[in-house]
C-alpha positions, 0 to 999 in steps of 0.5 A, spaced: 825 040 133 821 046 134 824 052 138 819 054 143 820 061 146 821 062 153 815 063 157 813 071 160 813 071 168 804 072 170 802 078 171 801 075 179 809 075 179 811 081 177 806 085 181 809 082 187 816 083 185 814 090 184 810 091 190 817 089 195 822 093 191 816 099 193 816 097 200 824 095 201 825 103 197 822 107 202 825 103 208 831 106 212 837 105 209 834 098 206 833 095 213 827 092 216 823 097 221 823 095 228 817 094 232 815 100 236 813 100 244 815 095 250 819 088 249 815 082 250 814 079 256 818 072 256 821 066 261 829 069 264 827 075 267 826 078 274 823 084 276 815 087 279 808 084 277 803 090 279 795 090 277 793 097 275 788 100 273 784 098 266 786 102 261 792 105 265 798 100 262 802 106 259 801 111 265 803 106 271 809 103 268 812 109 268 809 111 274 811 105 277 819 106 274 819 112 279 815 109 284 820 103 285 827 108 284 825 112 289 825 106 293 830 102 291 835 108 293 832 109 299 834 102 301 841 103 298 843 109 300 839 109 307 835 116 307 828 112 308 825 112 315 826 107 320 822 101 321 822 096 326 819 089 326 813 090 328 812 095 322 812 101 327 816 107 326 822 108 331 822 116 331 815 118 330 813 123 326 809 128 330 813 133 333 812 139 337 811 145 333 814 151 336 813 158 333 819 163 332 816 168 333 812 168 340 820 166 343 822 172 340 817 176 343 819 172 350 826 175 349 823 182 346 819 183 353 826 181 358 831 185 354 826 192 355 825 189 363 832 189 363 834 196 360 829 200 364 832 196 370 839 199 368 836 206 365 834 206 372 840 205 376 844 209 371 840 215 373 840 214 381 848 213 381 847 220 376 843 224 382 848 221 388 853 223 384 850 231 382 848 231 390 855 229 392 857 235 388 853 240 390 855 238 397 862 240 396 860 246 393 857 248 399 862 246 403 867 250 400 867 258 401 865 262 395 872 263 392 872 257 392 866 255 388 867 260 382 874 256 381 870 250 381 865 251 376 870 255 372 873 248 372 868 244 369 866 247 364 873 247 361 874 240 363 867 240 358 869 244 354 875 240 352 871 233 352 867 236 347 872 238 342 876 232 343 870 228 341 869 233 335 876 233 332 876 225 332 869 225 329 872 229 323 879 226 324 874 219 322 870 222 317 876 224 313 879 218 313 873 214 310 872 219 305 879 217 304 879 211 303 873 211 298 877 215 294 883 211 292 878 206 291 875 210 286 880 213 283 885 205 283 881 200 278 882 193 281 888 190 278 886 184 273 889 177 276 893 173 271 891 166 270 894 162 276 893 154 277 887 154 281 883 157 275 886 151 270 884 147 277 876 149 277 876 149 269 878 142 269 873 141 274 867 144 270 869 140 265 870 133 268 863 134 271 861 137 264 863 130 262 860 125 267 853 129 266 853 127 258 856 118 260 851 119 265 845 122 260 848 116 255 846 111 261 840 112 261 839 114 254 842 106 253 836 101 255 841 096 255 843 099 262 838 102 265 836 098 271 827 098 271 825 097 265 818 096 262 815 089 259 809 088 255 806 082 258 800 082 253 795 083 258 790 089 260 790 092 268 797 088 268 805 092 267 811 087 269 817 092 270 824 089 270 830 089 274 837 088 272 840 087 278 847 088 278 852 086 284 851 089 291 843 091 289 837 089 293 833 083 291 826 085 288 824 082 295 827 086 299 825 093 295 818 091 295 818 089 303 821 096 304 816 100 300 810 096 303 813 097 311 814 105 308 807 105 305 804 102 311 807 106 317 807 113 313 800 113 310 803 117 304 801 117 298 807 115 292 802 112 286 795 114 282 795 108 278 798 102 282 794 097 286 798 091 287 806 090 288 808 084 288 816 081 287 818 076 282 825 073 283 824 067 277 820 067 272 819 060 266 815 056 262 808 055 266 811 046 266 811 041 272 818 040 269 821 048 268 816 050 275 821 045 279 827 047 276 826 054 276 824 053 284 830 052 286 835 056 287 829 059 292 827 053 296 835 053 297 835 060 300 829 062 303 826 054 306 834 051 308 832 043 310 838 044 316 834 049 319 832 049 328 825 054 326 822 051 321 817 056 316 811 055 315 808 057 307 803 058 303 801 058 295 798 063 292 795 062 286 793 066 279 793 066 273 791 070 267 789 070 259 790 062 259 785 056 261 790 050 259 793 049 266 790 046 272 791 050 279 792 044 283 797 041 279 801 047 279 800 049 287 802 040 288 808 041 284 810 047 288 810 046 294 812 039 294 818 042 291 819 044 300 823 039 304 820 037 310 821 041 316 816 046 313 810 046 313 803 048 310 800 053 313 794 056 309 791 061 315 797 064 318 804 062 314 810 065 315 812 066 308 808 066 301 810 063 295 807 068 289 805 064 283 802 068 277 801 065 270 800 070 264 799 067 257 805 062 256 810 065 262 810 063 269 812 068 274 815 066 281 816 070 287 817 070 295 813 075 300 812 076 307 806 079 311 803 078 306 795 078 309 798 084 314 801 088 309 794 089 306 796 084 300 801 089 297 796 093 295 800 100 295 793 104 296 789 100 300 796 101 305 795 109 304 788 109 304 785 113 310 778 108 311 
């Protein structure tokens, strides 16, 4: 038999071979590169559905972060305004504005009345008295009256050199006193317990700043963070919602009743701000599903004020679906004692469709709040 020799790689193969060994040379440590910018938006999360300007994505994503933040903590820890339940404030914010320095001068004018008042009598009671005198003095014969003003100038005279011996008595004293300061350095104070207690102070705060800068630092536990819902005019902000924390619901309730009562501008890029509380794939089967655990806390079916609701329906970069399919599975999902009520529900259903996602939510007022558009509340028109 005859030996045949082996065959040589194609050029095609080595070439591609040679072009991975380039690739997996320049790589970090031989690890694939990571994708930079936000995670995609994907079924499971809940968070905030906002509307922004086009071509804004990146600008009120971080805008609306803060926006909710500052929110959110007004809510936690109580320092926002108090509004009732018609959406009005309890305390007003106008107030009367008085000026510091006209009560001054009010008080100015009174105290100079009243000095000259007390000037005034003062020197009535010296002119009685001096009358009173030269009363005496005629009274008296004229020996008597040489005795007298002999008298009174001695008595003068002594006052008077009483008055300027405790004058040099005090003048001494004080230069005294300020050159033992001078002259005694302060003595050095050792080192006792309250300075280890404040140097352990210093340095514990020290250490709580740096695990709180390594929070943030961590995306794993930050609580808003940003997805990319792959959608322009569109930002999707997640929450992390840990024990205790509000619902996204609650929070965007608060900041549209703040927004709506204060007049005050808090965003440059947001429209809309609308909850979102449950998000899956846009199915009859997975709505239904995911429904649920809202059904149960907002529609209870043993209930003596039934709620009347409506569907509000969007959807965004996806034709396939059929909007009333959507909207029936929905709001048969409802028990009984609610009602349909499209031109004044008490509550809305939210349900917006991006791409492949279907996101979920609840809001209140919803036609009253200006549909949750943050600069149609503020604005002034």
């Amino acid at each position: 038999k005859k030996k045949t020799a082996p065959r040589s790689p194609s050029p095609t193969m080595a070439t591609g071979d040679q072009s991975k060994k380039r690739k997996q040379r320049y790589l970090p440590q031989n690890r694939p590169a990571k994708k930079k910018g936000a995670y995609p938006l994907k079924p499971g999360v809940q968070g905030f559905f906002i509307s922004c300007d086009g071509g804004r994505e990146f600008q009120a994503s971080h805008e609306a972060i803060n926006v909710i933040d500052s929110f959110f903590e007004e809510l936690v820890h109580g320092t926002g305004l108090k509004v009732n339940s018609c959406g009005l404030l309890e305390k007003p914010i106008n107030k009367k504005v008085t000026f510091s320095y006209s009560d001054d001068e009010d008080e100015d004018e009174d105290e100079d009345g009243n000095e000259g008042e007390e000037e005034d009598e003062d020197n009535n009671g010296e002119e009685k008295e001096n009358k009173g005198d030269g009363d005496k003095t005629e009274v008296s014969e004229d020996g008597n009256k040489q005795l007298v003003e002999k008298e009174v100038a001695s008595e003068g005279s002594c006052e008077v050199k009483q008055l300027a011996e405790n004058d040099t008595e005090k003048k001494e004293e004080d230069e005294g006193k300020q050159k033992n300061s001078v002259e005694e350095p302060p003595k050095k104070k050792p080192c006792t317990e309250e300075a280890k207690v404040n140097g352990n102070a210093e340095t514990s705060i020290d250490k709580l700043i740096d695990a709180e800068l390594k929070e943030l630092g961590d995306k794993s536990k930050r609580r808003f963070m940003k997805l990319d819902p792959g959608c322009n005019g569109i930002v999707f902000i997640q929450m992390k919602r840990k024990d205790g924390d509000p619902s996204p619901k609650e929070i965007a309730q608060h900041a549209m009743t703040s927004a709506a009562a204060t007049k005050k501008h808090r965003s440059r890029f947001i429209l809309r701000l609308l909850p979102i509380e449950v998000s899956c794939y846009p199915s009859e089967e997975e709505i239904s599903r995911a429904i649920k655990p809202l059904v149960e806390q907002y529609f209870p079916i043993e209930t003596d004020n039934p709620r009347k609701f409506a569907v509000l329906y969007g959807a965004r970069a996806n034709t396939g679906l059929d909007r009333m399919k959507i909207i029936n599975t929905v709001a048969k999902s409802i028990p009984a004692p609610h009602k349909v009520d499209l031109s004044n529900p008490d509550i809305s259903i939210v349900v917006e469709i991006v791409k492949t996602v279907c996101l979920i939510g609840v809001v209140e007022k919803y036609k009253e709040l200006g549909k949750y558009n943050l600069r149609q509340l503020t604005s002034t028109k």
